[in-house]
Structures are given as structure tokens and as C-alpha cells.
ZADO-1210 file (C-alpha; in nm, 4 decimals, padded with zeros to 6 digits):
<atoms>
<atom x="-01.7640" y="09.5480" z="-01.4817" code="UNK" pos="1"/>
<atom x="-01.8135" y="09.9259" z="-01.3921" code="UNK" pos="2"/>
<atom x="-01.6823" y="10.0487" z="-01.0478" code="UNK" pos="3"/>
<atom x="-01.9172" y="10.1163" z="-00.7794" code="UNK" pos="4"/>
<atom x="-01.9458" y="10.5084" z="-00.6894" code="UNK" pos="5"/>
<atom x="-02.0871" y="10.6451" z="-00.3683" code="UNK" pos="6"/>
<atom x="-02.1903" y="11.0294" z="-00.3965" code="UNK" pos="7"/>
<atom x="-02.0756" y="11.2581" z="-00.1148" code="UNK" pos="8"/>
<atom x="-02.1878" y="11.5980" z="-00.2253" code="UNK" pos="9"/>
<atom x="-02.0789" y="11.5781" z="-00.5543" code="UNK" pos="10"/>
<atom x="-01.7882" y="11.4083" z="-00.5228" code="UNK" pos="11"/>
<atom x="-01.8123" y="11.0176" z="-00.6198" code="UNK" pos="12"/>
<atom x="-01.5416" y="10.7885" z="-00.4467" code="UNK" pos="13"/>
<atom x="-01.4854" y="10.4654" z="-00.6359" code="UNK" pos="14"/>
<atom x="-01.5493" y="10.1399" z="-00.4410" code="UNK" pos="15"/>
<atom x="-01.3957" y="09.8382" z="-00.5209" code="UNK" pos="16"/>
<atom x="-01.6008" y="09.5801" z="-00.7177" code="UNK" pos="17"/>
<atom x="-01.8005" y="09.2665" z="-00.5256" code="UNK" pos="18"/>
<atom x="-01.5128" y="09.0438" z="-00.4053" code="UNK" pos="19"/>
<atom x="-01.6213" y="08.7447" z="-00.5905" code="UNK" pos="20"/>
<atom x="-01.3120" y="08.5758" z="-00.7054" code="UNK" pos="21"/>
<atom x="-01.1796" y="08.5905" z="-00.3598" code="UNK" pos="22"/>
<atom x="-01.4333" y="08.3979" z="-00.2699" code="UNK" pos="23"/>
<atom x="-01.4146" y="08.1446" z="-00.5572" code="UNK" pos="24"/>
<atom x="-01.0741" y="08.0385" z="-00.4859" code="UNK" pos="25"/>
<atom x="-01.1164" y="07.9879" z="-00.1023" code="UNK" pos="26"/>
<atom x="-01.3776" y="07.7487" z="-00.2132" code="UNK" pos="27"/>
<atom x="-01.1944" y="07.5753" z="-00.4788" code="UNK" pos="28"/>
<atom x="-00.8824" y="07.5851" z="-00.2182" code="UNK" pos="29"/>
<atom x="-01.1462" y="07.4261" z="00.0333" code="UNK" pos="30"/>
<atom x="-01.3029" y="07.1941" z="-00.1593" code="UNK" pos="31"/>
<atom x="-00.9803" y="07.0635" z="-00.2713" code="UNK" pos="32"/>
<atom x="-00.8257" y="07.0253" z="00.0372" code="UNK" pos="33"/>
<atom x="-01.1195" y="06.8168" z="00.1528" code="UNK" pos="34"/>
<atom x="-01.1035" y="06.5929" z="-00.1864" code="UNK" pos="35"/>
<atom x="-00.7383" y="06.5573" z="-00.0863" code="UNK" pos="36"/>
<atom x="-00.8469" y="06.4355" z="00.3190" code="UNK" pos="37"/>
<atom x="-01.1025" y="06.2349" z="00.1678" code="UNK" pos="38"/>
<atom x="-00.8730" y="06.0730" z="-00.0814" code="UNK" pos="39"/>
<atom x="-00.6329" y="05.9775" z="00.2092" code="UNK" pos="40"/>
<atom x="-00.8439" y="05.8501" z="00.4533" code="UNK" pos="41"/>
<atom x="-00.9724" y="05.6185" z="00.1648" code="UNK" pos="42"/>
<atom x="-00.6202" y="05.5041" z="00.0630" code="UNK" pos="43"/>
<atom x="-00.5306" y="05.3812" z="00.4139" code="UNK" pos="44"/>
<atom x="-00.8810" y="05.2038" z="00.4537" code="UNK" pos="45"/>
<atom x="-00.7880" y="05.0475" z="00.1280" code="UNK" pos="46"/>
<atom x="-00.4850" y="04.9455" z="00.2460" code="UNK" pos="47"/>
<atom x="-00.5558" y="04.7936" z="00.6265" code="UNK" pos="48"/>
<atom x="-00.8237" y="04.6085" z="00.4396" code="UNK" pos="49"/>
<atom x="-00.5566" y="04.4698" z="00.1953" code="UNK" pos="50"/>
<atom x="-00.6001" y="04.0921" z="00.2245" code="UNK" pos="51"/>
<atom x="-00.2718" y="04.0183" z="00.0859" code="UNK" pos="52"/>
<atom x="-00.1157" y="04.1978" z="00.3812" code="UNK" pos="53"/>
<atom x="-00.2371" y="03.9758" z="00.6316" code="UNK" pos="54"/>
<atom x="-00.3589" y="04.0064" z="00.9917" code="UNK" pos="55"/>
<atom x="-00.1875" y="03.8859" z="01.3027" code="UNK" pos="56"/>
<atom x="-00.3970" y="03.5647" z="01.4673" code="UNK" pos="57"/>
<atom x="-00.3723" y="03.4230" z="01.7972" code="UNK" pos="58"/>
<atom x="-00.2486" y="03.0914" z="01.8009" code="UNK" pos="59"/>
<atom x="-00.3741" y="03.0360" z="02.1955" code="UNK" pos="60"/>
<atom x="-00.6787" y="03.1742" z="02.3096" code="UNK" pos="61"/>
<atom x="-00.5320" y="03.1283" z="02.6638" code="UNK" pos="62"/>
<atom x="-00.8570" y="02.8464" z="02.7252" code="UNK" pos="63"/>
<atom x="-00.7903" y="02.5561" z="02.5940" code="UNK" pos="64"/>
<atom x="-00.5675" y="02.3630" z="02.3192" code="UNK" pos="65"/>
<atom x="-00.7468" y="02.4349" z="02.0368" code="UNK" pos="66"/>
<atom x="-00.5364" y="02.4262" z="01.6983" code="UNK" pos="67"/>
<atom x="-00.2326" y="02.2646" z="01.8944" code="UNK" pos="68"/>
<atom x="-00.1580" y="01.8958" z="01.8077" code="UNK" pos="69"/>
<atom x="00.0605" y="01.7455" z="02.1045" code="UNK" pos="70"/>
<atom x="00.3370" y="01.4585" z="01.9106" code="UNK" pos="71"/>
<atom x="00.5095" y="01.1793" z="02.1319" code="UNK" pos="72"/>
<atom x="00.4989" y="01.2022" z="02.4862" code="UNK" pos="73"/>
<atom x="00.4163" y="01.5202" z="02.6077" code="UNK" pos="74"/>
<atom x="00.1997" y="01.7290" z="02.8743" code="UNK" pos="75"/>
<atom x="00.1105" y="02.0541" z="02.7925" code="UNK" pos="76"/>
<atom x="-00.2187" y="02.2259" z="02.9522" code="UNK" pos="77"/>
<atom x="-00.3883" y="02.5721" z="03.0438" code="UNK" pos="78"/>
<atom x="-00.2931" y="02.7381" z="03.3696" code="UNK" pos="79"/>
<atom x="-00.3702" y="03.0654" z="03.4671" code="UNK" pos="80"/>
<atom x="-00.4441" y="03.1836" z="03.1081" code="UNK" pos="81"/>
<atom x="-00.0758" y="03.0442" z="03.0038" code="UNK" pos="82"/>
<atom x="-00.0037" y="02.8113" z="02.8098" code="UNK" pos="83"/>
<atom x="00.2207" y="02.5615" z="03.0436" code="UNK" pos="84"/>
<atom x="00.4660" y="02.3398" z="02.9298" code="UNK" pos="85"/>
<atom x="00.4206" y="02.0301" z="03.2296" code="UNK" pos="86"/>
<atom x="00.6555" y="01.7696" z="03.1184" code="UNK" pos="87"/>
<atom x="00.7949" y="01.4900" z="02.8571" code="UNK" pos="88"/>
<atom x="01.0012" y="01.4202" z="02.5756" code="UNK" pos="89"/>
<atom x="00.8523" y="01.5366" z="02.2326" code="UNK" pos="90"/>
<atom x="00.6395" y="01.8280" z="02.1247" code="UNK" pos="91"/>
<atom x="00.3368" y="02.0338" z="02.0593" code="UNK" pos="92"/>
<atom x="00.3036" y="02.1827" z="01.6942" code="UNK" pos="93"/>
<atom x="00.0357" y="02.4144" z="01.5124" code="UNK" pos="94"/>
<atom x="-00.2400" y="02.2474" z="01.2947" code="UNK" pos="95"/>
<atom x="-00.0774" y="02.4235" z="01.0155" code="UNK" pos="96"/>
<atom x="00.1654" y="02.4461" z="00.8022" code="UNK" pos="97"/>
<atom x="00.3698" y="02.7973" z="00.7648" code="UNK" pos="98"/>
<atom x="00.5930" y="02.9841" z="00.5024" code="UNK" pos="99"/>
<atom x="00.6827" y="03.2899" z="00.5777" code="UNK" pos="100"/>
<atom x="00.5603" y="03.5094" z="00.8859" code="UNK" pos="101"/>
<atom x="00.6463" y="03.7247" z="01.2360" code="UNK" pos="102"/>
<atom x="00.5494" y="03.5255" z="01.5250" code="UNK" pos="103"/>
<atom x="00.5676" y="03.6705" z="01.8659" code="UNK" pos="104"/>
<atom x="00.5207" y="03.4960" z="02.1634" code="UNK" pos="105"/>
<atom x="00.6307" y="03.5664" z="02.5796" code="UNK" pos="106"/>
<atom x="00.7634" y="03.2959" z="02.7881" code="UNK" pos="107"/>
<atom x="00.8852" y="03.2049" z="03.1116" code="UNK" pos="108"/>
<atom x="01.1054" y="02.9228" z="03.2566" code="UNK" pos="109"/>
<atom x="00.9797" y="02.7535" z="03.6122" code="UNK" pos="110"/>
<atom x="01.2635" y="02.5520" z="03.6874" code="UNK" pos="111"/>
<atom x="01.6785" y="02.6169" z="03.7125" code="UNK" pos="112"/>
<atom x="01.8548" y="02.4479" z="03.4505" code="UNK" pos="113"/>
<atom x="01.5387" y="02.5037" z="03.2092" code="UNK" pos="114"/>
<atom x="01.5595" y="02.3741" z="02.8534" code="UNK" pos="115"/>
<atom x="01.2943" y="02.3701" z="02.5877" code="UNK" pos="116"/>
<atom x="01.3382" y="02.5227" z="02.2158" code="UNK" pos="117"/>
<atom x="01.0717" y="02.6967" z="01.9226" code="UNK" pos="118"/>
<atom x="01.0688" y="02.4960" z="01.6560" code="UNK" pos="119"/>
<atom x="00.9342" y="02.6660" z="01.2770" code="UNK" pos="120"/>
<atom x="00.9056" y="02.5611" z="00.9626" code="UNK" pos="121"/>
<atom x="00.9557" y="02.1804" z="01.0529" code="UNK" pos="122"/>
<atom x="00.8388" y="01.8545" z="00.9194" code="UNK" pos="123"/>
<atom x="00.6309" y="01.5686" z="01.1271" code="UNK" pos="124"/>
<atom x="00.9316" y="01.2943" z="01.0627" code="UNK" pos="125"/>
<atom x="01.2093" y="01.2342" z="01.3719" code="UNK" pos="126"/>
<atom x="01.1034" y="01.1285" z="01.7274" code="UNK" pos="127"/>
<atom x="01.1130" y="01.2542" z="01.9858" code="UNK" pos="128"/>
<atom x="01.1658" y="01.6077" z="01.7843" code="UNK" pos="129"/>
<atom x="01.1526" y="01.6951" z="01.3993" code="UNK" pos="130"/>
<atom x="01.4431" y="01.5708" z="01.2302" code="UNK" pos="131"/>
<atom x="01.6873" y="01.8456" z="01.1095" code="UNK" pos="132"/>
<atom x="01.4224" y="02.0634" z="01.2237" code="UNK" pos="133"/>
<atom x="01.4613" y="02.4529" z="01.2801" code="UNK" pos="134"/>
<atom x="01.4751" y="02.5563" z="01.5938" code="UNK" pos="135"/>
<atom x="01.5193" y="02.8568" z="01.8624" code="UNK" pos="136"/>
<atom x="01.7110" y="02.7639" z="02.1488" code="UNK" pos="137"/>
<atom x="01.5137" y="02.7893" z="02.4627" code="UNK" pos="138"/>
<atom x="01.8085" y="02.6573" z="02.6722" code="UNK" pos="139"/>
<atom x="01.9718" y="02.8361" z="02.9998" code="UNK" pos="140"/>
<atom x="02.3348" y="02.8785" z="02.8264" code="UNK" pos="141"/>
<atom x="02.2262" y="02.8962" z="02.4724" code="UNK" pos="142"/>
<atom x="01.9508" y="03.1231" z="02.4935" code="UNK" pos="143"/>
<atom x="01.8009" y="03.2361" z="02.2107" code="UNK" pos="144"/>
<atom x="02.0357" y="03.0215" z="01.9742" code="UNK" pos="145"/>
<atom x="01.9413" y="02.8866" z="01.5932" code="UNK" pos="146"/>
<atom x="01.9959" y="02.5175" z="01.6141" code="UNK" pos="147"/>
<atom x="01.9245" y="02.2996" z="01.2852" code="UNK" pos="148"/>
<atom x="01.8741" y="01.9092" z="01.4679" code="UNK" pos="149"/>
<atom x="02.0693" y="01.9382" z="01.6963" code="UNK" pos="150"/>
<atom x="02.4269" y="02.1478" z="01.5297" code="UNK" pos="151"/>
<atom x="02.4160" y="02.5140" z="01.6365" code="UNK" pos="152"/>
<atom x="02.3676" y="02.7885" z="01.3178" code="UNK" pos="153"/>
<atom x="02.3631" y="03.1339" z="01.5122" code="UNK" pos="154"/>
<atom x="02.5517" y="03.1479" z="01.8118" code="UNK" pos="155"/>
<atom x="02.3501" y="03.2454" z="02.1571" code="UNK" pos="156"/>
<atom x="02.4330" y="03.6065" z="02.2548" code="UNK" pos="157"/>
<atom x="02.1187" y="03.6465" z="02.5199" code="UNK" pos="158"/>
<atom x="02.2258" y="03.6174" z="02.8606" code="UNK" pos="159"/>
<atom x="02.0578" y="03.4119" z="03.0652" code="UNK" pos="160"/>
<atom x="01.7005" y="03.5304" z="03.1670" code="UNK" pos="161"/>
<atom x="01.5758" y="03.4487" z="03.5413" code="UNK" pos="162"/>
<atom x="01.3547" y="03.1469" z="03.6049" code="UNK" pos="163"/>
<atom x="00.9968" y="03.3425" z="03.6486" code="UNK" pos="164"/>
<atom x="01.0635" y="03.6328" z="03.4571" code="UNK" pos="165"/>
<atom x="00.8976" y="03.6984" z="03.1807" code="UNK" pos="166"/>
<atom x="01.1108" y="03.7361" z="02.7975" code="UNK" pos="167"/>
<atom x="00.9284" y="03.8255" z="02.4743" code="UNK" pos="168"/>
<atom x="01.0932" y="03.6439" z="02.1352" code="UNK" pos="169"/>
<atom x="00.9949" y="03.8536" z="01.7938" code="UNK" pos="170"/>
<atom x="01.0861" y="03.5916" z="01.4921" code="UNK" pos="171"/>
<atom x="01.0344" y="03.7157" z="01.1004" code="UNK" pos="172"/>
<atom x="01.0692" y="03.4701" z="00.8171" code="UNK" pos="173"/>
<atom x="01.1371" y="03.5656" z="00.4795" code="UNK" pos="174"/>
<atom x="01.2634" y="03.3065" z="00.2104" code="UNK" pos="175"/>
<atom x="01.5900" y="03.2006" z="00.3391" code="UNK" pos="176"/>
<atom x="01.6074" y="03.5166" z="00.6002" code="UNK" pos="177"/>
<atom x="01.5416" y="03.5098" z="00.9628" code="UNK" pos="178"/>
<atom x="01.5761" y="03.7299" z="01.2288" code="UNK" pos="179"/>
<atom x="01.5323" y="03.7062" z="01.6177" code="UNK" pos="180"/>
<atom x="01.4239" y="03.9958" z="01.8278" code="UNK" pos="181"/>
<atom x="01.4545" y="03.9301" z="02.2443" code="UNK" pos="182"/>
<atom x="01.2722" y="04.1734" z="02.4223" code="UNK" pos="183"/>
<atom x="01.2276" y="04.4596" z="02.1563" code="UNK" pos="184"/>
<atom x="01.6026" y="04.4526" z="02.0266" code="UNK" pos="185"/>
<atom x="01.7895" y="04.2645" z="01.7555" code="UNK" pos="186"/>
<atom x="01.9846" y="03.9423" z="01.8609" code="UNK" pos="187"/>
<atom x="02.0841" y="03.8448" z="01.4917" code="UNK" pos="188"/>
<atom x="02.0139" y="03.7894" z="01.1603" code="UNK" pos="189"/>
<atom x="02.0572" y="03.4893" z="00.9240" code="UNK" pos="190"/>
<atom x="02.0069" y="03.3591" z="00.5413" code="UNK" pos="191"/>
<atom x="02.0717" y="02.9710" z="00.6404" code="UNK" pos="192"/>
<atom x="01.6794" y="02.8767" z="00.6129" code="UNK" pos="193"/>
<atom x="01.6614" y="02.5842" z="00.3516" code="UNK" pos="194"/>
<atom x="01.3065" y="02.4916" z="00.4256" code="UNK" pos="195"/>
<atom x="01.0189" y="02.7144" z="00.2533" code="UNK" pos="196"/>
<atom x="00.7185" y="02.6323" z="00.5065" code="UNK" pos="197"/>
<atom x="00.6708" y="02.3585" z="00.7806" code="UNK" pos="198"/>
<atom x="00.4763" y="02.3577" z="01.1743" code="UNK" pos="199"/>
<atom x="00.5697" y="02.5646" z="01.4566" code="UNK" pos="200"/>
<atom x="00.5788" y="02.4126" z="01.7353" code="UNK" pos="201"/>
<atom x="00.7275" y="02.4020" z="02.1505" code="UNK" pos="202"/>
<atom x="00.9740" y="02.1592" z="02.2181" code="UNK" pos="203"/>
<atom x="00.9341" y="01.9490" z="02.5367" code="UNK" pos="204"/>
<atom x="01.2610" y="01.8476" z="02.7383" code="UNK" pos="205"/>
<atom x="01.1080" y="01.7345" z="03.0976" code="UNK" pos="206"/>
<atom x="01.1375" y="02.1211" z="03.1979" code="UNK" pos="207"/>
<atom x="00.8203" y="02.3257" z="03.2742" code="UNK" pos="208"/>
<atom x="00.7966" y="02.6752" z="03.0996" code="UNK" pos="209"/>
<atom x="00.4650" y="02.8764" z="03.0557" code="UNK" pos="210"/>
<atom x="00.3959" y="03.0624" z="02.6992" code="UNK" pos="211"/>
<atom x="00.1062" y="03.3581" z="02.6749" code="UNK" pos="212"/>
<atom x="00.0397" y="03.6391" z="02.3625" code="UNK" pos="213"/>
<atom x="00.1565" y="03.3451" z="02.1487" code="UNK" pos="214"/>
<atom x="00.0506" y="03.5053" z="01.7709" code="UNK" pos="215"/>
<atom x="00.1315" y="03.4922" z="01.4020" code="UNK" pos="216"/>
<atom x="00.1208" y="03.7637" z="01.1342" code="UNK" pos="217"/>
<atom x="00.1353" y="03.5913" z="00.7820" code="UNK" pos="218"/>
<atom x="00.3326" y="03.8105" z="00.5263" code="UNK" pos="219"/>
<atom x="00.1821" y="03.9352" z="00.2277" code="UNK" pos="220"/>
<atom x="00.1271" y="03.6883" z="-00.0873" code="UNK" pos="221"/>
<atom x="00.2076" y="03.3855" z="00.1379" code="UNK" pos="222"/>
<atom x="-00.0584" y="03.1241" z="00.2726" code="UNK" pos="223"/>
<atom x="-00.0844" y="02.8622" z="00.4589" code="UNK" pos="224"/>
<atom x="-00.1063" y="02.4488" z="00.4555" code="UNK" pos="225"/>
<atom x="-00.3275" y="02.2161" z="00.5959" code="UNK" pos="226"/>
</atoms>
């Protein structure tokens, strides 16, 4: 394309021509960095919508006992929006079966001397508690312990927590893997798990506790049991 000229006199000064290229490739640069945004934003929908990740679900909707099943002779009830341990000798255990997952859950103790445990991937034989069953130790000295039955696995390291304050447990199952978080930091980690799924479930030792933001998050590609 011919220059532009602009007379003065008669003199002609060249102009540049029309700066229509420029202009191209700030649109093509535009367009592609809104493609790019686009693409993004549609990847991470994708991806939070990903079934096989899972979603967390509250097993205690802080009214009532629904999806709890109480075994031998135990009291458990709502108080307060919490979940409250009352008294007996047995436990209370999910509907469901579970394989691997986090669970998170806060609790409290009400009495000196408390003892109590979380029991996961357990079967429905033993009385008053799952025989051989998994277990977190809810006890005053053995805090935060992994008990098989009754033979310590993991060592308690967690001092002992006040009666009425409140402690928050983090547990993830993976295959044989476990690993106990107590309020936000790491307390161990094991590979001793011999059981692939199985209840969760409170254990009940004649000591009150109270349990609230009791949920589960089931890992991707596993399901659950009825």
C-alpha cells in the first residue's frame, strides 16, 4: 500500500499507513486471553463437579439421630445441637459401611477421668464393642491412641485435653494408611490397617462426652455399603 502524503506548500510529508495490524494483534492477543479465562474457569467447574472426587456429608444434622444405629446398651441423645454421649456400655455406629475417607469431627469430655474411643472401619460382631475393631483412643492418658481390640498400635502423644474444652480429630484412610490430625497438626501416621471398609462409630464407656461438625469426605473411586 502507497504512503499517505499531506501537501504543505509543495512539500508532501509522508504519513504512516492506517495502523491496522496493530490493531489485529491486540484483538487476537485479547481474544485469546479470554479463550484462555474461559477455558479455566471451565476446567475447575469440571473438576468440583467431579463425582468421583466426592463431597464431604454431615453425618449429624445436630437434630436428631438420624443415620446412627445405637448397639448394646447405650444412651446417646441431642443436646444443645451436640451430639451427647449420656451413658452405657456399647456403641453407636453409622448406617453405613466405609472404605476409605477423611472424617472430622469436634468433641468434648464432661467428666474427669473421661474415656470413650472412635471406632472406623469395624464389623457388627463382639459385645459390648466390635471385636478386634479399629479404634481412636478417646481416653484421658491415651489420648488420641490407635488401639486394635483392645492392644495399643500407635502410641498416644496428645496430652491430655481439659474436661469442657473443645478438641477437633482430622482422620484420613487410605488402603492400609492412616493418619490422625488433633487440632490442625499431625499426631502420627500408620500402614497397620488390615480391614478395607467397616462402620464408624462412638464408643460408650459410662462417661459423658458431647460430639458436633461430625462429617465424612469419601475419597475418590471409593463407595460405600449398605
Amino acid at each position: 500500500m502507497e504512503g499517505r502524503g499531506l501537501g504543505v506548500g509543495s512539500a508532501r510529508i509522508a504519513l504512516p499507513p492506517p495502523l491496522r495490524r496493530g490493531k489485529m494483534i491486540l484483538m487476537k492477543t485479547t481474544l485469546r486471553g479470554a479463550v484462555l479465562w474461559c477455558g479455566l474457569i471451565l476446567a475447575g467447574s469440571a473438576l468440583a463437579a467431579d463425582p468421583k472426587e466426592g463431597k464431604w456429608e454431615s453425618l449429624f444434622n445436630g437434630k436428631d439421630l438420624t443415620g446412627w444405629v445405637a448397639v448394646h446398651d447405650v444412651t446417646f441423645e441431642v443436646h444443645e445441637g451436640n451430639l451427647r454421649l449420656v451413658k452405657g456400655m456399647g456403641w453407636l455406629r453409622t448406617q453405613k459401611e466405609y472404605k476409605d475417607f477423611i472424617l472430622e469431627v469436634e468433641w468434648r469430655a464432661l467428666e474427669e477421668k473421661y474415656d470413650s474411643g472412635l471406632f472406623f472401619r469395624v464389623g457388627l460382631e463382639g459385645k459390648p464393642w466390635p471385636k478386634d475393631g479399629w479404634q481412636l483412643n478417646l481416653r484421658y492418658d491415651a489420648l488420641g491412641g490407635l488401639v486394635r481390640g483392645y492392644r495399643p498400635v500407635v502410641p498416644s502423644e496428645t496430652p491430655k485435653i481439659p474436661v469442657q474444652q473443645w478438641a477437633k480429630f482430622r482422620l484420613e484412610v487410605r488402603g492400609k494408611k492412616v493418619t490422625l490430625d488433633v487440632n490442625g497438626e499431625r499426631a502420627w501416621e500408620s500402614d497397620a490397617i488390615d480391614r478395607d471398609r467397616g462402620y464408624i462409630g462412638i464408643q460408650a464407656e459410662d462417661k459423658q462426652f458431647d460430639f458436633r461438625n461430625f462429617r465424612i469426605l469419601e475419597l475418590a473411586g471409593q463407595g460405600t455399603g449398605n
